[in-house]
MARSE-336863 format. One line per field, with one value per atom (N, C-alpha, C, CB): residue in three letters; residue number from 1; x, y, z. Coordinates in steps of 0.1 Angstrom, whole numbers. Glycine has a CB too. Example, Ala and Ser with C-alpha at 12.3 -4.5 7.8 and 13.67 -1.06 7.14 Angstrom:
// residues 2
aa = c(ALA/ALA/ALA/ALA/SER/SER/SER/SER)
i = c(1/1/1/1/2/2/2/2)
east = c(132/123/132/113/128/137/129/141)
north = c(-57/-45/-33/-45/-22/-11/0/-6)
up = c(78/78/78/90/71/71/79/57)
This chain:
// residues 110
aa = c(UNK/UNK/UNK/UNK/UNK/UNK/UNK/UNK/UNK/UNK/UNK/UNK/UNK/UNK/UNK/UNK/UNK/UNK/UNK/UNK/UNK/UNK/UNK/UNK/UNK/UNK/UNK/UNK/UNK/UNK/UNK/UNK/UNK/UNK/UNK/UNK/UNK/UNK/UNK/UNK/UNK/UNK/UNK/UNK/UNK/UNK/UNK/UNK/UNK/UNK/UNK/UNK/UNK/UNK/UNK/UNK/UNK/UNK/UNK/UNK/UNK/UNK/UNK/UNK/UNK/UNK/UNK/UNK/UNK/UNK/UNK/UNK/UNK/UNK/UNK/UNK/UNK/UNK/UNK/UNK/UNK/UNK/UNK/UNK/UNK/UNK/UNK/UNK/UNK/UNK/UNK/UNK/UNK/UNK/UNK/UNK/UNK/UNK/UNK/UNK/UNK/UNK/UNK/UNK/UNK/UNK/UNK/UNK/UNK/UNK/UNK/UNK/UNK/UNK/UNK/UNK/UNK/UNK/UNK/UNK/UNK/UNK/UNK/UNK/UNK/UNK/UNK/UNK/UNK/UNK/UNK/UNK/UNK/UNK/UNK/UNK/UNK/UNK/UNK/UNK/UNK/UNK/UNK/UNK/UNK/UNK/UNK/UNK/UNK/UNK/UNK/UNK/UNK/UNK/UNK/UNK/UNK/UNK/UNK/UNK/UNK/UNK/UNK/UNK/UNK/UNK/UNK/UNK/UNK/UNK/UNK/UNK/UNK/UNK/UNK/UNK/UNK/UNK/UNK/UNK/UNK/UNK/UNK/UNK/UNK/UNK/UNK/UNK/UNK/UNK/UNK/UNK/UNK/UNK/UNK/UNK/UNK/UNK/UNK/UNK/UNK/UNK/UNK/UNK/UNK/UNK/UNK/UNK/UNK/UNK/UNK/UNK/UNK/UNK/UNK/UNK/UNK/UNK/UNK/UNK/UNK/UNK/UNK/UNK/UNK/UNK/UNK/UNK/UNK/UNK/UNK/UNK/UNK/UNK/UNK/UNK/UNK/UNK/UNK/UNK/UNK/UNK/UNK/UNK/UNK/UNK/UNK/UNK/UNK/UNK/UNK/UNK/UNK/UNK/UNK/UNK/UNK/UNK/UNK/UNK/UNK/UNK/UNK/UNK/UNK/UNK/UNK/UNK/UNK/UNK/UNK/UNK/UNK/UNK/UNK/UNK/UNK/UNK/UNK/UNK/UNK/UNK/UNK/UNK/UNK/UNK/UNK/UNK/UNK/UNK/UNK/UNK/UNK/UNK/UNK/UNK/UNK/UNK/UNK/UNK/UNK/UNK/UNK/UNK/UNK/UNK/UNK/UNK/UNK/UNK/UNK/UNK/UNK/UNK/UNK/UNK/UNK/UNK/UNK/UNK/UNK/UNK/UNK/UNK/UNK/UNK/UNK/UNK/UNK/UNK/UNK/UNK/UNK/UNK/UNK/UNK/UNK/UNK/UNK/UNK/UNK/UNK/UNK/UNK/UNK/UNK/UNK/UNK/UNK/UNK/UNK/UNK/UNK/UNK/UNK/UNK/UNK/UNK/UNK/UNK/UNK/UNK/UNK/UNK/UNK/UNK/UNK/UNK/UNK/UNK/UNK/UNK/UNK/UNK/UNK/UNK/UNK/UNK/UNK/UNK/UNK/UNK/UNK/UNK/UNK/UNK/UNK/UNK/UNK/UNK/UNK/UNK/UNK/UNK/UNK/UNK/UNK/UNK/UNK/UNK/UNK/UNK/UNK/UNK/UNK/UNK/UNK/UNK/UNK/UNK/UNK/UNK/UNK/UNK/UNK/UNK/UNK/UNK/UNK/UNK/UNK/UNK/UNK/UNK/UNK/UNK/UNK/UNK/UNK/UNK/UNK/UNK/UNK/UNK/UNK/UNK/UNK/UNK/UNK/UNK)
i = c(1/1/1/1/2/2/2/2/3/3/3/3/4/4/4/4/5/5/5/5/6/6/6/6/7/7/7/7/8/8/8/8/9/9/9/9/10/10/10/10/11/11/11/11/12/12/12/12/13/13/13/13/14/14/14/14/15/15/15/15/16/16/16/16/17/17/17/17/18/18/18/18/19/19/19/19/20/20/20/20/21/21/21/21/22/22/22/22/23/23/23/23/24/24/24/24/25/25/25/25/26/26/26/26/27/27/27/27/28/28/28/28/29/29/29/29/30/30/30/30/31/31/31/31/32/32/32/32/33/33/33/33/34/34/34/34/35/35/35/35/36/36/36/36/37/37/37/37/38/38/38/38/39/39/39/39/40/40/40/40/41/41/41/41/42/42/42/42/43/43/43/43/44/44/44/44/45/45/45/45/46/46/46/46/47/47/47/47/48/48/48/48/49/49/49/49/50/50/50/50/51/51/51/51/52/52/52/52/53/53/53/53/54/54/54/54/55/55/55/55/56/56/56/56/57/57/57/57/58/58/58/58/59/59/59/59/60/60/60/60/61/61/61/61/62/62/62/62/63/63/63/63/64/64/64/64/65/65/65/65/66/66/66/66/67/67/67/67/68/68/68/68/69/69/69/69/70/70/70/70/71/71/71/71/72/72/72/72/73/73/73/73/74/74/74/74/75/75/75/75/76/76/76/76/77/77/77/77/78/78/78/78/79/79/79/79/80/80/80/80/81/81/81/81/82/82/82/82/83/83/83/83/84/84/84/84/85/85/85/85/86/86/86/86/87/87/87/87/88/88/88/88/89/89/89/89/90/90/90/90/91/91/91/91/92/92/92/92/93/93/93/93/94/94/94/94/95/95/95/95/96/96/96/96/97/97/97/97/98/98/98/98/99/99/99/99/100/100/100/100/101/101/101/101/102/102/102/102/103/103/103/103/104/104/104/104/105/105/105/105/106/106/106/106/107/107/107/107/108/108/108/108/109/109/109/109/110/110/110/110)
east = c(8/0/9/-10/9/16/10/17/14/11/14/14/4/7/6/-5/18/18/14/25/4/-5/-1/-22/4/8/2/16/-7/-10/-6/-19/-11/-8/-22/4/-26/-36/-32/-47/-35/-32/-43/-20/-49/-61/-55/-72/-67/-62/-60/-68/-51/-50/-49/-66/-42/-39/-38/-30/-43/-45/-31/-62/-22/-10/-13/4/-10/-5/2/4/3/15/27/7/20/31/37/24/49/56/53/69/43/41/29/56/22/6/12/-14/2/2/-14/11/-18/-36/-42/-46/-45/-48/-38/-50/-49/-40/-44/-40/-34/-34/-41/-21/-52/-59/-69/-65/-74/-86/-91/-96/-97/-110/-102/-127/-93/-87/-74/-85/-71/-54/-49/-53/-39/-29/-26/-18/-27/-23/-12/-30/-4/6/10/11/7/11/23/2/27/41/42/54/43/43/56/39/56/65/64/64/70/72/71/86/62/58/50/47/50/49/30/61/27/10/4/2/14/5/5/10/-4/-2/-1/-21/11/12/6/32/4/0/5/-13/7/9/2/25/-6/-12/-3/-24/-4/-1/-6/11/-16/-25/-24/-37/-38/-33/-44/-32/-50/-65/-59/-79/-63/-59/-73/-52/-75/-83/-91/-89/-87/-92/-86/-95/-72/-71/-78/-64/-88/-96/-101/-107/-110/-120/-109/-132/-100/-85/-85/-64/-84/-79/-89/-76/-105/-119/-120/-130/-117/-119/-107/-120/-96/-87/-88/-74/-88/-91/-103/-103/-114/-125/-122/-137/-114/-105/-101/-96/-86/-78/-86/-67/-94/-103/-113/-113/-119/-132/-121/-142/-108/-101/-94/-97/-89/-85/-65/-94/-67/-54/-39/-54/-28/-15/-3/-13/8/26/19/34/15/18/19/9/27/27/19/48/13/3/6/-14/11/13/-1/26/-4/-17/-11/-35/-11/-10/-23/0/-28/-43/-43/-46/-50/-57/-71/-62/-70/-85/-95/-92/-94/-105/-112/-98/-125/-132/-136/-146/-141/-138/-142/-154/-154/-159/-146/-170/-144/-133/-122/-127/-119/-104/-109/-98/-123/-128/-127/-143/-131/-136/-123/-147/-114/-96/-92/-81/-92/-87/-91/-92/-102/-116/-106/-141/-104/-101/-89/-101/-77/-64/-66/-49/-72/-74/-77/-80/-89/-95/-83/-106/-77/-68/-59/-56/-54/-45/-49/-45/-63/-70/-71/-84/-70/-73/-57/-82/-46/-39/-31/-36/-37/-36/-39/-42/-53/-61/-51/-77/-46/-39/-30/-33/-23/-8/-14/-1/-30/-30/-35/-32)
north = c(-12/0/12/0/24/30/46/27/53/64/74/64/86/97/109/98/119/129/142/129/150/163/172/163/185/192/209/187/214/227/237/227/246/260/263/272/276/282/289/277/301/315/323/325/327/334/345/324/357/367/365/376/368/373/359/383/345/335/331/334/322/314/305/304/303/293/287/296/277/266/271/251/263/269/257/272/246/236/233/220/224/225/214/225/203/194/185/184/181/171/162/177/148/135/135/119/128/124/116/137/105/93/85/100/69/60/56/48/53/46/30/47/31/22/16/25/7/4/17/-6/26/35/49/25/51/59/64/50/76/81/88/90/92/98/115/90/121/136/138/144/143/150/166/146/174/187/190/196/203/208/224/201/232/245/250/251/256/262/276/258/286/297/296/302/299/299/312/286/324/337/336/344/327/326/320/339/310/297/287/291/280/262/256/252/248/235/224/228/215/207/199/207/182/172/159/169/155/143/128/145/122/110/92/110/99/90/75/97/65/56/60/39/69/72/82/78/82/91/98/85/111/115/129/104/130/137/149/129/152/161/174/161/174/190/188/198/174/173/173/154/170/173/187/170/193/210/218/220/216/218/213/205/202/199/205/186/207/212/227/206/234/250/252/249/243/248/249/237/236/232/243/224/250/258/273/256/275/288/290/287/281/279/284/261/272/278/288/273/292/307/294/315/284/283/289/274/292/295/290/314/293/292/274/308/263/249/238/244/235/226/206/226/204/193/182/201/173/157/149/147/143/131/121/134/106/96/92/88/91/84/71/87/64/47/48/40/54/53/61/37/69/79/86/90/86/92/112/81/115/138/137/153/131/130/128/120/118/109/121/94/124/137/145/144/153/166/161/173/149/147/145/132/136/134/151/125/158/173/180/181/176/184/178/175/169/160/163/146/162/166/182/165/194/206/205/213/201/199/197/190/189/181/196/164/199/209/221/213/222/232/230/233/219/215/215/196/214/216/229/208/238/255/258/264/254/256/248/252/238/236/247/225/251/260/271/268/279/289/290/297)
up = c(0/0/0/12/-8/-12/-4/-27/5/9/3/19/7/-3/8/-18/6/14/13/16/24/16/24/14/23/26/24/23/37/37/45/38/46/54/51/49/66/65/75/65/80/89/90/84/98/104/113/113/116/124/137/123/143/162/161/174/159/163/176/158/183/197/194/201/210/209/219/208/211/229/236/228/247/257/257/275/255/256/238/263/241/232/221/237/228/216/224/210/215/220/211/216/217/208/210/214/199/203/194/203/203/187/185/170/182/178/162/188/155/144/144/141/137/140/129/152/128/119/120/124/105/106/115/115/121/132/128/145/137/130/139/116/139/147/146/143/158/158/161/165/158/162/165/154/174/172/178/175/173/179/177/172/189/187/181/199/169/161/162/149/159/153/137/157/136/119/113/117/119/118/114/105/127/130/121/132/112/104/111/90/102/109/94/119/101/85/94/77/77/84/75/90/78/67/71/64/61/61/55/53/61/55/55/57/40/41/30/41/28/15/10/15/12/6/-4/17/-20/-29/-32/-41/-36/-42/-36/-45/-21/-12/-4/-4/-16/-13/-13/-16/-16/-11/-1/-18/-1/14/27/14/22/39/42/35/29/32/39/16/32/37/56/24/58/68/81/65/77/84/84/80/75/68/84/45/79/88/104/87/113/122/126/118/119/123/124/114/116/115/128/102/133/140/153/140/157/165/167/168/155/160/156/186/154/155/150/153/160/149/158/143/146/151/157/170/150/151/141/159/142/130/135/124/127/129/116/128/123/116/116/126/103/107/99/102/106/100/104/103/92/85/86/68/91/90/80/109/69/61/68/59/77/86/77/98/83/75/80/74/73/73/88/60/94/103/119/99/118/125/126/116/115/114/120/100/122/127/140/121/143/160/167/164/162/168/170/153/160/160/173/147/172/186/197/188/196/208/212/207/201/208/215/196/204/212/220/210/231/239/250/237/247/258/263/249/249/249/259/235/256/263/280/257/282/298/300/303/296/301/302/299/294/298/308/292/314/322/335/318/336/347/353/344/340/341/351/325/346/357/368/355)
């Protein structure tokens, strides 16, 4: 099975950061996939790279992540996904999820 790798950017105004330097979230799995973030200096973008076996979906990734990073306000992180065949749904809800985590542990710091 031959993987194919997709690569975006997207930057929104007044960017929200993490405070920590890197999240994991998600396992690689049947139907399931893997997050990876890491706070970068990227002058308030987010990259991101997919790497999936599913061909053909590069817009519905960009669509779904585009929406992701906008809704939050995200910037300055760069975001790895290794894809197990996940469907738009599954990628929006892991994303919700690693943020979330991210988010409770800001809230610890103060």
């Amino acid at each position: 099975m031959a993987l194919q790798q997709l690569k975006f950017e997207f930057k929104v105004n007044n960017p929200i950061e993490f405070s920590h330097e890197w999240r994991h979230h998600g396992v690689v799995g049947s139907g399931d996939l893997e997050i990876l973030m890491e706070k970068k200096d990227l002058g308030g973008a987010v990259q991101v790279q997919v790497v999936t076996p599913v061909v053909g979906f590069d817009k519905v990734w960009g669509m779904v992540l585009e929406k992701i990073v906008k809704e939050n306000r995200l910037g300055n992180i760069s975001i790895e996904i290794n894809d197990n065949n996940a469907t738009p749904i599954v990628v929006s809800m892991r994303l919700r999820q690693a943020l979330a985590e991210a988010a409770k542990d800001v809230r610890k710091e103060v």
